[in-house]
C-alpha positions in Angstrom: 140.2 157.8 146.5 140.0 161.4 146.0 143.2 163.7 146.1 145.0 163.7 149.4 145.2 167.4 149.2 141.6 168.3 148.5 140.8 165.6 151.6 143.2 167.7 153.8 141.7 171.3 152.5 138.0 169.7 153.0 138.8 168.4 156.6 140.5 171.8 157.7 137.5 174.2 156.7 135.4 171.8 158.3 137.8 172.3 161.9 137.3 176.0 161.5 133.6 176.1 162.5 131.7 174.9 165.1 128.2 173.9 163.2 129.2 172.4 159.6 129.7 173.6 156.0 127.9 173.0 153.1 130.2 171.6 149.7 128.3 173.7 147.9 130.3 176.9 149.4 133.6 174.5 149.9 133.8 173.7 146.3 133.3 177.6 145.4 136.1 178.9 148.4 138.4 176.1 146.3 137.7 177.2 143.0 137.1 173.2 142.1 134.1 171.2 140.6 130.9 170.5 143.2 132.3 166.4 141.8 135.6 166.9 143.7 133.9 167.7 146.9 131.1 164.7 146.4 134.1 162.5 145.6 136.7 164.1 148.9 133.2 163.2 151.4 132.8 159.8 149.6 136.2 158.7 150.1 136.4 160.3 154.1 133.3 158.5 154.8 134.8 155.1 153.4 137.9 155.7 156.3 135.2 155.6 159.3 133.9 158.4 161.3 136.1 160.7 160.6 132.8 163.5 159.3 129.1 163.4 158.9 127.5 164.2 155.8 124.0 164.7 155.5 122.4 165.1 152.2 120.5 168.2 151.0 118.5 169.8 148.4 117.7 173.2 147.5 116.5 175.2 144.3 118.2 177.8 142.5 117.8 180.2 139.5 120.5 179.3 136.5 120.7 181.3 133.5 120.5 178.8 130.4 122.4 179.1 127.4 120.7 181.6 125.6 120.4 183.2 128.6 124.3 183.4 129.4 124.5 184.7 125.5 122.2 187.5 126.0 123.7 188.2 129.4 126.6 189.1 127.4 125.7 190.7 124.3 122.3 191.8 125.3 118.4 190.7 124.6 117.2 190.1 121.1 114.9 193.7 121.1 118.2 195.7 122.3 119.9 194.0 119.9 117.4 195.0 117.1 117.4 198.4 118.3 120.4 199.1 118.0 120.7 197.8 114.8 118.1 200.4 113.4 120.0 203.7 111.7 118.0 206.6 112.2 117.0 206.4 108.5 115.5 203.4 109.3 116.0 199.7 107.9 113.9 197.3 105.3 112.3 195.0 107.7 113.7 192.3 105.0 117.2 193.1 106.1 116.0 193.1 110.3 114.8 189.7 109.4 118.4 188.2 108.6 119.7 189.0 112.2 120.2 185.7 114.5 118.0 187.7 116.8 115.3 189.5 114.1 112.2 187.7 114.5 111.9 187.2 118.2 113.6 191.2 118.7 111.5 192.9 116.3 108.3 191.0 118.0 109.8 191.7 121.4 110.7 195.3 120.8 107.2 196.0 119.0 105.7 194.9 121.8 107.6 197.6 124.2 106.9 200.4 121.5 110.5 201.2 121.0 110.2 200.3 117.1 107.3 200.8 114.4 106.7 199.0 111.1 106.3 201.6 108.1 104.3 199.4 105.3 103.3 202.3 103.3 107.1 203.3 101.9 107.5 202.5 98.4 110.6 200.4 98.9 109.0 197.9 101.0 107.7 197.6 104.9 110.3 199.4 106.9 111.3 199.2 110.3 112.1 203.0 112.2 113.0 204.3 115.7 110.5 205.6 118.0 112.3 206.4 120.8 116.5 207.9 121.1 117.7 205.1 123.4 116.2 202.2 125.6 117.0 200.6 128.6 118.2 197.0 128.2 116.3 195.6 131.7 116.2 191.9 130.5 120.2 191.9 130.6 120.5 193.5 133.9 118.1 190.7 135.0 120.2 188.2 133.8 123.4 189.7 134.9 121.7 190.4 138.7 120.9 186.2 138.3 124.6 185.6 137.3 126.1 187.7 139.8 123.8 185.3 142.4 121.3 188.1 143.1 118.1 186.2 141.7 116.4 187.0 145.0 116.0 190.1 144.3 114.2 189.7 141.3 110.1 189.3 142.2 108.6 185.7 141.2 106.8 187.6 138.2 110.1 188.5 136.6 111.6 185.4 137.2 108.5 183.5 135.3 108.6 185.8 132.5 112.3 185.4 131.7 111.5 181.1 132.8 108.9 181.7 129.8 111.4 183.0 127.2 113.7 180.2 128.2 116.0 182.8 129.3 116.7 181.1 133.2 116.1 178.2 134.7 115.1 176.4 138.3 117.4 173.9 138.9 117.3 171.7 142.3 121.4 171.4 143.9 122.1 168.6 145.8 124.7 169.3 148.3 126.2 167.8 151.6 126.0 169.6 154.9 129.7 168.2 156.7 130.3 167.9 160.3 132.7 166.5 162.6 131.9 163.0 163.7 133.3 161.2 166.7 136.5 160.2 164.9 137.5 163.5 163.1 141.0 164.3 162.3 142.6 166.5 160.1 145.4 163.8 159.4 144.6 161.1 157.3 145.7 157.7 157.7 145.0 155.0 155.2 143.0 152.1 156.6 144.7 148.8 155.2 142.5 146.6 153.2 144.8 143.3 153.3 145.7 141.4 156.3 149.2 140.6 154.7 151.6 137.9 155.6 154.4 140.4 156.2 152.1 142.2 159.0 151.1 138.8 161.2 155.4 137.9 161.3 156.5 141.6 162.2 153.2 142.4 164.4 153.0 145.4 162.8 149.2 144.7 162.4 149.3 146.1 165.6 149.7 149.4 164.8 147.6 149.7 161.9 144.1 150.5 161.0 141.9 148.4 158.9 138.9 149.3 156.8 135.8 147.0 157.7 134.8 144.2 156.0 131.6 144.2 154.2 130.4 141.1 154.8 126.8 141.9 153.2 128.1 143.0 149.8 127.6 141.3 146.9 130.2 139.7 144.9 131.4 140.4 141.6 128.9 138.5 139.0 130.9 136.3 137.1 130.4 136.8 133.0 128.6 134.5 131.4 126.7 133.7 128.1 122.7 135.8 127.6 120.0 134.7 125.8 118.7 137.0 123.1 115.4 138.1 123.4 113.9 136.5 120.3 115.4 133.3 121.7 113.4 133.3 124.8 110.2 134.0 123.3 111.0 131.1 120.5 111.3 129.0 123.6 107.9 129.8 124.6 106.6 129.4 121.3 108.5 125.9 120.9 107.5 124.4 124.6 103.3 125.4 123.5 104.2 123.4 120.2 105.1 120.5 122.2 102.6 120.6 124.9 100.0 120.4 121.8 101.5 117.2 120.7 103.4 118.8 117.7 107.2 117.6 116.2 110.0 120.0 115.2 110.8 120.0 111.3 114.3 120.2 110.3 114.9 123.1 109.1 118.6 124.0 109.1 118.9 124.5 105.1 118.5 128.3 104.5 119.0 127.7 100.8 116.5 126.2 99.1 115.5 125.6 95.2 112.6 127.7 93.6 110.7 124.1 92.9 110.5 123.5 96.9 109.8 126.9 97.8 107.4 127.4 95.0 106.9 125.2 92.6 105.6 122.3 95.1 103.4 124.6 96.5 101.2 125.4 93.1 102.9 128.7 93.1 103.4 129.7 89.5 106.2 130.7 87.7 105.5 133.8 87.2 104.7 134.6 90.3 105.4 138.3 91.4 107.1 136.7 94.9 109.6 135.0 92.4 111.2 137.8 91.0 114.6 139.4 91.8 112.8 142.2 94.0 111.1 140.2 96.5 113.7 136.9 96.2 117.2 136.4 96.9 118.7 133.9 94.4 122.2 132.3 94.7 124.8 132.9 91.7 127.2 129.9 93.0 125.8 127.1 93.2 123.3 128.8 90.7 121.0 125.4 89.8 119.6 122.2 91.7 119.8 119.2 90.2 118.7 116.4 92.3 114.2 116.0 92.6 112.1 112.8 92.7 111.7 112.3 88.9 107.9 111.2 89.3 106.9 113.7 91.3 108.8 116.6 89.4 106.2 115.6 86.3 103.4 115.7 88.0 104.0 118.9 89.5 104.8 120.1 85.7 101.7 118.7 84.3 99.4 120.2 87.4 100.8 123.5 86.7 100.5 123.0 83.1 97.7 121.0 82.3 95.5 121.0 85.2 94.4 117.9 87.3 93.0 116.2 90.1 90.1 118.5 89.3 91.8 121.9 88.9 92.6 123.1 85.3 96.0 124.4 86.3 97.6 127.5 85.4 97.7 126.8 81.7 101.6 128.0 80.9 104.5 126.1 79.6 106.1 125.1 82.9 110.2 125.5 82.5 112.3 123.0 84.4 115.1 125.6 84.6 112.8 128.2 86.4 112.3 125.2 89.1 116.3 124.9 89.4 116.7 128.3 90.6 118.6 128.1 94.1 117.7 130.7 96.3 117.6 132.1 100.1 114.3 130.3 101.0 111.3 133.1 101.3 109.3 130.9 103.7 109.4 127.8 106.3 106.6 126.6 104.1 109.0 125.2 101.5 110.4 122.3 104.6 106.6 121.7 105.4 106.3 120.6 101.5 109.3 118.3 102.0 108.6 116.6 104.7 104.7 116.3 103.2 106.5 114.3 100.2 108.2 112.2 103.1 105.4 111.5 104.5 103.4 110.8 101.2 105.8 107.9 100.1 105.2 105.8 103.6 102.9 102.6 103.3 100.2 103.2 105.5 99.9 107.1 106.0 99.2 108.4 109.6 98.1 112.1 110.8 100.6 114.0 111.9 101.2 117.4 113.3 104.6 119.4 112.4 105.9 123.0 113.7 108.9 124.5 112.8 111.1 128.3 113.7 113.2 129.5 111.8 114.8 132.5 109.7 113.6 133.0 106.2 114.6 136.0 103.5 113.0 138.1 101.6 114.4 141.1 99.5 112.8 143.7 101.9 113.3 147.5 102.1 114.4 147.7 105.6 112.6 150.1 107.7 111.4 150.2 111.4 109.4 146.9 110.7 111.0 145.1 108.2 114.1 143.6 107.7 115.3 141.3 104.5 116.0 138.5 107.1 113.5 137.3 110.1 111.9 134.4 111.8 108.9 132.4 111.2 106.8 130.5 113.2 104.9 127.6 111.5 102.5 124.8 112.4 100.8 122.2 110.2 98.3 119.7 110.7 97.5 116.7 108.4 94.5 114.0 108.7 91.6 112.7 107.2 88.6 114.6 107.0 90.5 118.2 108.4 88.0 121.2 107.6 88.2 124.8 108.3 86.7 124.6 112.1 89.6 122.4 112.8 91.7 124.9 111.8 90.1 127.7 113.7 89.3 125.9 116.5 93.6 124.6 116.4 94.1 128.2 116.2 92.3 128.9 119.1 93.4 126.4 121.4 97.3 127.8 119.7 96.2 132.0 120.6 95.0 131.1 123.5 98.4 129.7 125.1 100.1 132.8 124.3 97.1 134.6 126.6 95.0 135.9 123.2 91.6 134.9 123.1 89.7 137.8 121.1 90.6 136.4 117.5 88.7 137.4 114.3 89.1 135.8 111.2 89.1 137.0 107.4 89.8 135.7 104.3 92.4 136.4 102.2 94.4 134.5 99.4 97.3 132.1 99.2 98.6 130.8 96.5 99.1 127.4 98.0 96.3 127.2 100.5 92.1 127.9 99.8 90.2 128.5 101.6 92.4 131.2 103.5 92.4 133.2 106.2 93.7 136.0 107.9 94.0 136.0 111.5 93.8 139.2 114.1 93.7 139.9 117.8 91.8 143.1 119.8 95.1 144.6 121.2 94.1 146.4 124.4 96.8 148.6 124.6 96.2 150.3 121.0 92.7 149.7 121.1 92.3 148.4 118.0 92.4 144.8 115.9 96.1 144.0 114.9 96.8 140.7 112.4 99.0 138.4 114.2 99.0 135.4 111.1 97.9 133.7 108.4 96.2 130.5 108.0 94.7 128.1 105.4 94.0 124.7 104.1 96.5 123.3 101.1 95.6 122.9 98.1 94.5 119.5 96.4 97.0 121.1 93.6 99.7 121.0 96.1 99.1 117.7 98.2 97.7 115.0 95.8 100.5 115.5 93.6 102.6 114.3 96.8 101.0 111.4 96.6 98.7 111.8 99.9 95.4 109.6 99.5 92.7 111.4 98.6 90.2 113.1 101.6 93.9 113.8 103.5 93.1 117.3 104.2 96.6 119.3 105.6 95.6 122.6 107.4 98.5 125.2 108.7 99.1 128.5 110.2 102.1 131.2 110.5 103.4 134.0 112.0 106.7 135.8 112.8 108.6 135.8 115.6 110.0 139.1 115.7 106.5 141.1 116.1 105.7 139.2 119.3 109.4 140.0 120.4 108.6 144.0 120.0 105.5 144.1 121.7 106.6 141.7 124.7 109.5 143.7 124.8 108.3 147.6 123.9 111.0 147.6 121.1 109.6 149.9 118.9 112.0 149.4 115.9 112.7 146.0 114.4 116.5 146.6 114.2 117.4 147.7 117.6 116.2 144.2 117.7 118.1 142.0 115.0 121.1 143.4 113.2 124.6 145.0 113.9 122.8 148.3 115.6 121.6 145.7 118.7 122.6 147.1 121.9 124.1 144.0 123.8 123.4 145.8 127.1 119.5 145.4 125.9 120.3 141.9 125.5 121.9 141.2 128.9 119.1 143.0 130.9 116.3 141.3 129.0 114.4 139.7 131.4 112.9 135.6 131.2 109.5 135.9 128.5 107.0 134.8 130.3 103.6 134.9 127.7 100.7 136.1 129.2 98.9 132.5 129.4 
């Protein structure tokens, strides 16, 4: 509740006239803030009808802050002005003044200055008249002094042009006497107290009146991040296509599942210390299937199952490496192998989301950490339609149906392709994921039978987030800058299918 005294003040200037006030004048004859007023009619309207306030607007000429400034020490051409000796001064010098370029232009302009380029010490700024009259300042101080009406709408628009004064609209309260006004105050009791009911003294007091239509306080509970809700979306189209969730809850990973399985060789550019985060403790892996292990050496080294390899000396130390795994890809290998050593193979269809790392310099779009989103298909017979027409079917759940496709290259995957979308809103085609079909290099090594073709598709998670959400910059998204507020207001993602 506002100060009793201001209350008291407000409700006795208001008893002095017949028609109302306005707080606008109240707040001046007080010598307090316009707030103070707002906040003293606020808290009389919350004790019943005790005044009327009815809200109004109006416009009014301010001076800004360089207009205030200059009301005080003058415009920029006075102030050049008088900074000019008789003798004259190097236009260099005028330059340096805080008010130089825009004075010397201004006062050019009004002819009270001329520019000498012909003298031998360089262009030089002299009088051309004894004394000037500073009318921009008396403008300004006429403004200040509340006498912007008499200033014409010209004059007004000229110094609105220079940024010199301002409209601004004032919202104000005209206050009146309602049916229950008083200049005393009583405090209406919120509490019907025990004390009250055995003394009776409820009798003699006032209450405030209940609210029976406001809403209650919203209890706290737990919020879903945004990337969350849109990985739920993702997962339930995953499942409505008949796909299983991979395990994917080991972030570390050794370089011969994240690479080496996936006829990625060892010198790979992706495997060096720039674009790969490796672990210094536990540094090594030790534990592979022994058979397999070999015949991922001798494919890389030798060649086989028709391919002639990469034709290096294969180094089971470089295959030890643990690292931060750089893609999801490296559980879809694993649970390949699984699926390689059953008896009787059957087709089966495998998504996983989740965070992988890469050593990224973070920017508005990329951050050394982020999420991606991964399905793979493996059966007899599996060509490239399959996998566009899959990725079709997938696109067009998330409500994109304009796809283009181009190749590209994949160290683990041929033929490969890149997959884009027409985005309406930027008018253009925008790549929304990569797809391919593995390599015999990479599966038959496994142990899959032979005509088991494997095709698969990714994307991230986070560039989905940003445009469903209009986040512009990846970490106002994920990171320690995330505005939790942006989190709690987030609405439900809700795909556009």
């Amino acid at each position: 509740m506002a100060d009793t005294g201001i209350l008291e003040s407000l409700l006795r200037r208001v008893e002095k006239v017949d028609g109302g006030v306005d707080s606008q004048d109240v707040a001046a004859d007080l010598g307090v803030d316009h707030q103070v007023i707002v906040g003293a009619v606020k808290s009389l309207q919350a004790l019943g009808d005790v005044i009327s306030a009815e809200q109004r607007s109006s416009k009014r000429w301010e001076l800004t802050a360089e207009g205030a400034e200059i009301a005080e020490q003058g415009s920029h051409e006075a102030q050049v002005f008088n900074a000019i000796p008789e003798e004259g001064l190097p236009q260099s010098e005028l330059m340096k003044l805080s008010s130089g370029k825009v004075g010397f232009s201004k006062a050019m302009s009004n002819k009270w200055i001329r520019l000498d380029k012909s003298h031998e010490g360089g262009p030089r700024v002299f009088r051309m008249v004894e004394s000037v009259e500073d009318t921009v300042r008396e403008k300004l101080l006429l403004v200040k002094q509340g006498g912007a009406s008499q200033l014409v709408e010209k004059e007004k628009n000229e110094l609105k042009k220079r940024k010199l004064l301002a409209e601004v609209t004032v919202k104000s309260y005209w206050i009146m006497k309602a049916d229950a006004f008083s200049t005393t105050i009583v405090k209406q009791e919120t509490e019907l107290t025990p004390e009250m009911i055995a003394t009776g003294s409820w009798r003699d007091k006032k209450f405030k009146p209940y609210n029976f239509d406001a809403m209650g306080v919203a209890p706290d509970c737990g919020h879903l991040h945004p990337l969350m809700k849109v990985r739920t979306q993702f997962r339930q189209i995953f499942l409505e296509m008949g796909f299983t969730e991979m395990p994917t809850n080991n972030f570390i990973e050794s370089s011969f599942w994240n690479f080496d399985s996936l006829f990625q060789p060892q010198q790979h550019p992706a495997r060096d210390q720039h674009d790969t985060f490796f672990l210094s403790d536990p540094a090594m892996a030790h534990e592979f299937p022994q058979d397999y292990l070999e015949r991922v050496k001798k494919v890389h080294s030798e060649g086989g199952y028709g391919s002639q390899g990469y034709k290096y000396d294969w180094k089971l130390e470089e295959a030890q490496k643990n690292i931060l795994r750089t893609h999801t890809t490296a559980v879809s290998a694993r649970m390949l192998y699984r699926l390689a050593q059953q008896e009787k193979f059957m087709p089966v269809k495998y998504f996983s989301i989740d965070r992988v790392f890469r050593n990224e310099t973070l920017d508005a779009t990329h951050l050394a950490e982020f999420h991606q989103i991964e399905g793979v298909v493996a059966d007899y017979g599996l060509t490239l339609g399959d996998l566009m027409g899959v990725l079709h079917q997938f696109f067009t759940k998330l409500g994109i149906t304009k796809l283009r496709f181009k190749p590209a290259f994949n160290p683990y995957t041929e033929p490969s392709m890149e997959v884009f979308s027409y985005h309406e809103g930027l008018g253009k085609w925008v790549e929304v994921g990569n797809s391919g079909v593995f390599r015999p290099e990479m599966l038959l090594p496994m142990g899959l039978p032979e005509g088991v073709s494997v095709i698969a598709w990714g994307l991230s998670l986070e560039r989905p987030t940003m445009i469903k959400y209009g986040i512009n910059n990846i970490r106002e998204l994920v990171g320690h800058k995330v505005n939790l507020q942006m989190v709690y207001d987030s609405p439900v993602c809700r795909l556009d299918s």
